[in-house]
C-alpha positions as CSV (number, residue, x, y, z in Angstrom):
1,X,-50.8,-20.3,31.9
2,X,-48.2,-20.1,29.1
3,X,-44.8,-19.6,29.5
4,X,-42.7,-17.4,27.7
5,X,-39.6,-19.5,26.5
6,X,-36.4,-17.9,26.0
7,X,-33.6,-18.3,22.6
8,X,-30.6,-17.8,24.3
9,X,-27.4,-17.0,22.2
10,X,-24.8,-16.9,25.5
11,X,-21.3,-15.6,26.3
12,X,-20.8,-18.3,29.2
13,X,-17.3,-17.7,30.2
14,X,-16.1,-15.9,27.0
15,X,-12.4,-15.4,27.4
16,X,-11.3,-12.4,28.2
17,X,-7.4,-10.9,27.3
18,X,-5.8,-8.8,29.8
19,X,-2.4,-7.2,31.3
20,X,-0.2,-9.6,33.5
21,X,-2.0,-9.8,36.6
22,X,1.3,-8.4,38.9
23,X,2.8,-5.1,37.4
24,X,6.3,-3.7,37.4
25,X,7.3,-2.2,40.6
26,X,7.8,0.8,38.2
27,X,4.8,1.3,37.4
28,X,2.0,3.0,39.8
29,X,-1.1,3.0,37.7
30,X,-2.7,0.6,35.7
31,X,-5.3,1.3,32.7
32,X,-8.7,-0.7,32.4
33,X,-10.0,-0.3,29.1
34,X,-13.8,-0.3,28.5
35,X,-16.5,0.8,25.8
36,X,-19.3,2.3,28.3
37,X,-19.4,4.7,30.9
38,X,-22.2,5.0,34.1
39,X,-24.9,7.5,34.4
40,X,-23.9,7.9,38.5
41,X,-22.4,5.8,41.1
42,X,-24.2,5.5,43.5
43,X,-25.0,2.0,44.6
44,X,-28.6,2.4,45.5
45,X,-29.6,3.5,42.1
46,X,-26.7,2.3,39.2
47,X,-27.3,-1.0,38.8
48,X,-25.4,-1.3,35.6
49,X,-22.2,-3.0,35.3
50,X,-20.5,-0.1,34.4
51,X,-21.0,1.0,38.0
52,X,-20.3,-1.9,39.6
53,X,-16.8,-2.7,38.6
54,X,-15.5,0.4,40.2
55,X,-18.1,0.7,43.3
56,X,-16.3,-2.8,44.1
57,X,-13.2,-1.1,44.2
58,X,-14.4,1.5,46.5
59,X,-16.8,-0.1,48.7
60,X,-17.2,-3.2,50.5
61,X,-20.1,-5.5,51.4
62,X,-20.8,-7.6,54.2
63,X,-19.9,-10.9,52.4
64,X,-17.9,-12.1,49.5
65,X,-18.5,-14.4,46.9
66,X,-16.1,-16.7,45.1
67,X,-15.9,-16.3,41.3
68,X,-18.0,-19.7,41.3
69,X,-21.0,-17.4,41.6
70,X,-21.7,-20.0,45.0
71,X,-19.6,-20.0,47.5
72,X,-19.7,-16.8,50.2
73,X,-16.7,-15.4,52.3
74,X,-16.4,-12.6,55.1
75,X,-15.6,-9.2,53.8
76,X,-16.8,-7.0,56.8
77,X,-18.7,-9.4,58.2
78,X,-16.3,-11.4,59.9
79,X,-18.9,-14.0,60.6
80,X,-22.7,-14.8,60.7
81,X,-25.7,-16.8,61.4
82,X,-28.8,-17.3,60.9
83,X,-31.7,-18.9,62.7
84,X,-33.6,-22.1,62.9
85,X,-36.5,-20.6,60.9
86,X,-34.6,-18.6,58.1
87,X,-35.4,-14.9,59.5
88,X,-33.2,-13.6,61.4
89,X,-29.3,-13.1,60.6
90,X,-27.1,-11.9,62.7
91,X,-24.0,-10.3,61.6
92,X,-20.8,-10.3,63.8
93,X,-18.4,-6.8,62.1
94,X,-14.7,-6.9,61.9
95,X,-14.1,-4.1,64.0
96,X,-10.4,-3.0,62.2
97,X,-12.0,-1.3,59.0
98,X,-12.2,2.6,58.0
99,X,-13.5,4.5,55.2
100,X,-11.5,6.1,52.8
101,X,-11.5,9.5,55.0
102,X,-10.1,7.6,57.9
103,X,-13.6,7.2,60.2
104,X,-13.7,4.0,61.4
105,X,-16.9,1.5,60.2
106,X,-19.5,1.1,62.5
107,X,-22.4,-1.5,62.6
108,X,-25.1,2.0,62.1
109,X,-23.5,2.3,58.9
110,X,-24.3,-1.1,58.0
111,X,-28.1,-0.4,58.9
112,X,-28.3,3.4,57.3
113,X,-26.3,1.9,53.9
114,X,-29.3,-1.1,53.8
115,X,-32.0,0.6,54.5
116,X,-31.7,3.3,52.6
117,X,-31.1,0.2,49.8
118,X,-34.9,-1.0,50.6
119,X,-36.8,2.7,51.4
120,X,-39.3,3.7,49.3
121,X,-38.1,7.1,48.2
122,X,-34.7,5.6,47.1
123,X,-36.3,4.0,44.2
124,X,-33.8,1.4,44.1
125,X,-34.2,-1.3,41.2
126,X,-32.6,-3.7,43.6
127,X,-34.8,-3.0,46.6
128,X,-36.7,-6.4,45.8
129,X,-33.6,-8.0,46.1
130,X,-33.0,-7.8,50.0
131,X,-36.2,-9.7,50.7
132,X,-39.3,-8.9,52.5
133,X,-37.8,-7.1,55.5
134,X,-39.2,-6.6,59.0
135,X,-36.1,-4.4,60.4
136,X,-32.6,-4.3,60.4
137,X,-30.7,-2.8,63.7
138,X,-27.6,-2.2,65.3
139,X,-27.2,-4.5,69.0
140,X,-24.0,-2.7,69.1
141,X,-21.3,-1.4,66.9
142,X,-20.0,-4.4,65.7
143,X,-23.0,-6.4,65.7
144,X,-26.4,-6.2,62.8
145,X,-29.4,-8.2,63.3
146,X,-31.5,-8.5,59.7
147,X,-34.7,-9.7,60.1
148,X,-36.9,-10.6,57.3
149,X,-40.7,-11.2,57.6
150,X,-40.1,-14.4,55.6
151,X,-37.0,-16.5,54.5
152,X,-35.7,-15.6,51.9
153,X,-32.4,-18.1,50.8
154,X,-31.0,-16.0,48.2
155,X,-30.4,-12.7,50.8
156,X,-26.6,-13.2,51.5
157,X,-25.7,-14.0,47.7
158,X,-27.3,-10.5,46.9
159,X,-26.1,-8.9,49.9
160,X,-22.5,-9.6,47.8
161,X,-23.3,-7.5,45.2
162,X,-22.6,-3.8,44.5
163,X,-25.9,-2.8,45.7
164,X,-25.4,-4.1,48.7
165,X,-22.2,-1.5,49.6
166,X,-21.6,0.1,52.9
167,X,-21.0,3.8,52.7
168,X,-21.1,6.6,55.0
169,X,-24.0,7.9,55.8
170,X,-22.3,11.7,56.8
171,X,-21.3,11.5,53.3
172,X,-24.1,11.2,51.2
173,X,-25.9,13.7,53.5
174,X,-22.6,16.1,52.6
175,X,-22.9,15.5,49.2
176,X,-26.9,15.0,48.8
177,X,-27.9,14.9,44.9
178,X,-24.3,14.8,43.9
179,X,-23.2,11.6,45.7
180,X,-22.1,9.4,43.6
181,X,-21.2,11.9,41.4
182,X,-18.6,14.1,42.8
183,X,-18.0,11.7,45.7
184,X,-18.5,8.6,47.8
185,X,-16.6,7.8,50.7
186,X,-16.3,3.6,51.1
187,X,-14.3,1.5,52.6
188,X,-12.7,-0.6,49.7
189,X,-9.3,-1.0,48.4
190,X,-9.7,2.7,46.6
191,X,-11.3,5.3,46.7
192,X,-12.5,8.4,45.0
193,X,-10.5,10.3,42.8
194,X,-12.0,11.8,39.9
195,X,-14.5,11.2,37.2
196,X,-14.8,12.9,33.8
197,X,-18.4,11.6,32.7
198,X,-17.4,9.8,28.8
199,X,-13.8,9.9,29.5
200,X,-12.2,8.4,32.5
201,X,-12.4,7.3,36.3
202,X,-10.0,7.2,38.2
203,X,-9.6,5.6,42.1
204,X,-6.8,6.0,44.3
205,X,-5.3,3.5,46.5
206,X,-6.9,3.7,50.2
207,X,-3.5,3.0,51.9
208,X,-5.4,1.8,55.3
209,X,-6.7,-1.2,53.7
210,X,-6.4,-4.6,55.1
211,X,-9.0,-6.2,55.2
212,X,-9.5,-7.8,51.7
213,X,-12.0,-11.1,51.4
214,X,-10.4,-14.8,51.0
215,X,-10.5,-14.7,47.4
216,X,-8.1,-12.1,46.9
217,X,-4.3,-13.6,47.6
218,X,-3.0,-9.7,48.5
219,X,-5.8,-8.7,51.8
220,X,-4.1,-5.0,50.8
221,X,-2.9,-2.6,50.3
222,X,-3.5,-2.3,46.5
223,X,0.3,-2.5,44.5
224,X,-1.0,0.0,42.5
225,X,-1.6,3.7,43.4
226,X,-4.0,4.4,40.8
227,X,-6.1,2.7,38.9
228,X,-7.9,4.6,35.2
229,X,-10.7,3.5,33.9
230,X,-10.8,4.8,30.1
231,X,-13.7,4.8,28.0
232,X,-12.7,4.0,24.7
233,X,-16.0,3.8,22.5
234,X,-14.1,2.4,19.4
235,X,-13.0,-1.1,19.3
236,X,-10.3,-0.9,17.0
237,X,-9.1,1.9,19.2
238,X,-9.2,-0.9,22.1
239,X,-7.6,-3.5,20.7
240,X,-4.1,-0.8,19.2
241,X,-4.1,0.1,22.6
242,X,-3.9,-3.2,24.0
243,X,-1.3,-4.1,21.0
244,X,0.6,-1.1,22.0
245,X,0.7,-1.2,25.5
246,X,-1.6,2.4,26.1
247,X,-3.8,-0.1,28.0
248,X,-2.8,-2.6,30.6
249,X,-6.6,-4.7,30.9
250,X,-9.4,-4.6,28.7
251,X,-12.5,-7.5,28.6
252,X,-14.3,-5.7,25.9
253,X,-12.0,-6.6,22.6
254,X,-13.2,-7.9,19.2
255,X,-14.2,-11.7,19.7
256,X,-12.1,-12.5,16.5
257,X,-9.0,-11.0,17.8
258,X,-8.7,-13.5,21.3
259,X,-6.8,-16.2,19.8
260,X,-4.6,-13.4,18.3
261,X,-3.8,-11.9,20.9
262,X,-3.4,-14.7,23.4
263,X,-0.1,-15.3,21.0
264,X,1.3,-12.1,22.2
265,X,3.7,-12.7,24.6
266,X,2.8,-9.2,26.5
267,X,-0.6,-10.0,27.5
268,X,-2.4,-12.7,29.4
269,X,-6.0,-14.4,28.7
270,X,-7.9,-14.6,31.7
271,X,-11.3,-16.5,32.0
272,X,-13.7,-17.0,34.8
273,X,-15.2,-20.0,36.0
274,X,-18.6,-18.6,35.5
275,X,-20.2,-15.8,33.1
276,X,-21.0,-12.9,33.9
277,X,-23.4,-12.4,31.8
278,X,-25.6,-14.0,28.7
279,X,-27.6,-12.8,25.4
280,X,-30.9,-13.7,25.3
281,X,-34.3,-13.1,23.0
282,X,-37.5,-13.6,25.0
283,X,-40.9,-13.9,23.4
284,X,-43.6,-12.0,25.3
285,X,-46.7,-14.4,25.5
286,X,-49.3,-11.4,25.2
287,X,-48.3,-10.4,22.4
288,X,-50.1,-11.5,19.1
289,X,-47.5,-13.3,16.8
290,X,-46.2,-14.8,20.5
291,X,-49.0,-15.8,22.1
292,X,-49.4,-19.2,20.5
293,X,-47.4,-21.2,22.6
294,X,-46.1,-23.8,19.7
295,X,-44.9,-20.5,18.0
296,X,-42.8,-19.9,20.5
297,X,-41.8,-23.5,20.7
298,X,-41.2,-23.0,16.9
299,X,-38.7,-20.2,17.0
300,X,-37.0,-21.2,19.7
301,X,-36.4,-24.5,17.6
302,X,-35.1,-22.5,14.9
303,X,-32.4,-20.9,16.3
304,X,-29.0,-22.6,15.4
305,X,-27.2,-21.6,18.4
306,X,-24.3,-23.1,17.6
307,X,-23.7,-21.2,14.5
308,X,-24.1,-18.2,16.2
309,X,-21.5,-18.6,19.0
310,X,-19.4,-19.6,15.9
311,X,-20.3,-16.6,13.5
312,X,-21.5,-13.7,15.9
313,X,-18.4,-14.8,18.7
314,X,-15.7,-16.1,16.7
315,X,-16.2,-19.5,18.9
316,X,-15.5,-17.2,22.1
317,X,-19.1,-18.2,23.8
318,X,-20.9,-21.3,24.4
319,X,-24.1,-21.5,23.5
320,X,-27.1,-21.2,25.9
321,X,-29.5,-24.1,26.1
322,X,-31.0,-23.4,29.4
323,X,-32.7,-20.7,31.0
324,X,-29.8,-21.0,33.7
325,X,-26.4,-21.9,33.8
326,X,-25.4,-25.3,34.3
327,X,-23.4,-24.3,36.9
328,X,-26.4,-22.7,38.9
329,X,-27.1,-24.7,42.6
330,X,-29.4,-27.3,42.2
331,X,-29.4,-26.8,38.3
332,X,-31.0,-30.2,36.8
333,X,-30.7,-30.4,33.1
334,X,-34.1,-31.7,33.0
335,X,-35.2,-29.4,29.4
336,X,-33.0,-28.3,27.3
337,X,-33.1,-26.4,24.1
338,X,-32.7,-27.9,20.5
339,X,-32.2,-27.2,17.1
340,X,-34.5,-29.1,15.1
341,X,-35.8,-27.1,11.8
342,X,-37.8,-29.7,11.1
343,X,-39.9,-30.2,14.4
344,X,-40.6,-26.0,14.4
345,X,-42.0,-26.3,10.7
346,X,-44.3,-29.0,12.0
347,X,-45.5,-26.9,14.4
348,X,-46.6,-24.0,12.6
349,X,-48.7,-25.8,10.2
350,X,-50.4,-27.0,13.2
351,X,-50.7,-23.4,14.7
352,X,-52.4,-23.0,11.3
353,X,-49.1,-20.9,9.9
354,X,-48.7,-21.7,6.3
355,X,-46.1,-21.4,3.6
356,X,-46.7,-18.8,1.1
357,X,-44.5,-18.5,-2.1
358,X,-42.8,-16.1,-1.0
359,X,-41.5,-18.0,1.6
360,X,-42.7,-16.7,4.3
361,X,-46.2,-18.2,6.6
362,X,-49.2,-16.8,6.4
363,X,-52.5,-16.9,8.7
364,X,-55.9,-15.3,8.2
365,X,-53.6,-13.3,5.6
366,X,-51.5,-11.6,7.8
367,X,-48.1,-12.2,7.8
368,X,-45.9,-14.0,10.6
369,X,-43.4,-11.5,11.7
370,X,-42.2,-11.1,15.1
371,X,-40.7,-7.0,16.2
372,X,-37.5,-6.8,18.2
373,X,-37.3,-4.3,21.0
374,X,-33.8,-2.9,21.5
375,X,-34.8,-0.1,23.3
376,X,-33.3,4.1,23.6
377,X,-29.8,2.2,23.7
378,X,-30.2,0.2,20.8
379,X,-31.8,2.6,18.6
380,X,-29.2,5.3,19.5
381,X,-26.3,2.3,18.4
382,X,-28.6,1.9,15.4
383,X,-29.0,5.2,14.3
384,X,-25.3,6.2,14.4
385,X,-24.2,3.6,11.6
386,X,-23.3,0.7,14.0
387,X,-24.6,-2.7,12.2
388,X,-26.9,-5.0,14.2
389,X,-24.4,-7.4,15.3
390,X,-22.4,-4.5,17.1
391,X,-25.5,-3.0,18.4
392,X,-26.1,-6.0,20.0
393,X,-22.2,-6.6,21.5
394,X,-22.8,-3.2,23.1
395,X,-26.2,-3.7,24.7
396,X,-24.5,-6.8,26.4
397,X,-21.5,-4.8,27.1
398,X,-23.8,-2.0,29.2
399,X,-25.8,-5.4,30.4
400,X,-29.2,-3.7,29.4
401,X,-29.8,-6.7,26.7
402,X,-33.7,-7.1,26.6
């Protein structure tokens, strides 16, 4: 069966200028500037980055991972293990941890918050995620036993991720088609304060916390009271405010102004070990310019990746040449992409592609062309003047990239 290969042009670890990391003691808030706003949040059905940066703020999940994308930590799971054949885990619950409205965290919460992740009429795009599972239960109030119908390796790396956030079950019942909306009562570092859909979020500092992971230095509680997320749609509206101080983090500036403003001896440039996220063109192989496998070889070998990190991203990205990261467990290096103009010429003759003289190839007289889906997003960027190479820095921004 033919495989649909991928031209990758990726942001792996693109630098990203921000704020000092420890503020004033003066200061009690600190402004996060970003470009996109969520539809909702809650966990079960936003998905999008947009929602995950603050549900991380106000929720926790049962285990932590490292910023090496690999290595797990307790969060409120204070421990775990798993059995000889892979399907059953067995969570042991710190027993010190309350949500935001002061009830304490209990191992049912645990169950409702997953299972409602996986039931049907949740509709959750991460459903999938938690593996094929037999049941999930409470032995007590500290205690969760997950059991899966078959292994499934990748369960406690996803189980890290937003989706995976204990809430409260009273809650969401209180709240029903407006939670994550109006409200959401976690047990992270802040909680719930207000949202103004397209303008701004803001969370409060949950004053009880103390039980952050091992990869944050301060366990809590936050040194901030308040923390604003801003949506600022307008980059050069982003980048004065940086300049200017009206915004104290931002990881969504103009690629060419990084090195600029690394110089300025007001802000810090942060980068993470890993990306956090990569652009990407796949070719669908049912399709009928794509479904010639040495046409997709071809295109794939005509993409000069390492002009576009240069042109589109100013030399803030690193260009893709795998499917997966390098730094992925178990990643091999065995294929690799290449540019080699040449070699994709030579293999469009042989698909029976030829030159015309008007420069473009020709079969059975129809023309090679390939279309590009961007999708509602894109065409909405599109139609409001935004050029293509901006259309595409926002679809990766709102991670909803085809």
């Amino acid at each position: 069966m033919a495989r649909a290969y991928l031209i990758a042009a990726a942001l792996l670890a693109g630098a990203v200028p921000a704020a000092a990391a420890n503020l004033p003691a003066k200061e009690r808030t600190a402004t996060i500037l970003v470009r996109n706003d969520s539809v909702g949040f809650d966990p079960h059905k936003s998905t999008g980055r947009g929602a995950a940066e603050i549900l991380f703020m106000m929720a926790d999940t049962l285990v932590s991972v490292e910023d090496d994308q690999k290595t797990l930590r307790p969060l409120l799971a204070k421990s775990w293990s798993v059995s000889d054949d892979g399907l059953t885990y067995t969570f042991n619950l710190r027993d010190d941890v309350k949500f935001c409205d002061g009830k304490p965290l209990t191992a049912g919460d645990v169950v409702y918050s997953l299972k409602r992740l996986i039931a049907p009429e949740t509709r959750s795009p991460a459903a999938w995620r938690l593996g094929k599972v037999a049941d999930i239960t409470a032995k007590d109030d500290t205690t969760v036993i997950y059991m899966l119908k078959e292994p499934h390796n990748e369960l406690l790396l996803h189980l890290a991720q937003s989706f995976g956030s204990i809430i409260d079950r009273a809650n969401v019942g209180k709240l029903g088609a407006d939670f994550g909306v109006k409200g959401l009562n976690g047990t992270g570092p802040f909680c719930w304060g207000e949202w103004r859909p397209r303008d701004q979020f803001v969370v409060t500092r949950h004053d009880a916390y103390k039980w952050g992971p091992a990869i944050y230095d301060n366990k809590g509680p936050a040194k901030v009271e308040a923390i604003v997320w801003r949506v600022v749609p307008e980059e050069s509206a982003i980048l004065a405010a940086m300049q200017t101080g009206a915004g104290d983090i931002s990881y969504v500036l103009p690629e060419w102004s990084i090195d600029q403003l690394s110089k300025l001896p007001m802000l810090t440039k942060a980068e993470p070990r890993i990306s956090n996220y990569s652009a990407y063109l796949g070719l669908r192989p049912n399709r009928k310019m794509t479904s010639d496998l040495r046409v997709r070889q071809a295109m794939n070998l005509a993409v000069d990746r390492e002009a576009l990190a240069k042109s589109m991203w100013f030399g803030q990205a690193r260009p893709a040449k795998t499917l997966v990261s390098p730094g992925t467990i178990d990643y091999s290096g065995a294929t690799e992409a290449s540019y080699d103009p040449a070699k994709a010429k030579a293999l469009l003759d042989e698909a029976g592609w030829k030159l015309g003289n008007d420069g473009f190839r020709y079969k059975d007289g129809e023309r090679l062309r390939s279309d590009i889906r961007l999708g509602p997003k894109g065409l909405d960027f599109l139609s409001a003047g935004l050029s293509a190479e901006e259309t595409v820095r926002r679809l990766i921004d709102e991670s909803e990239f085809p």
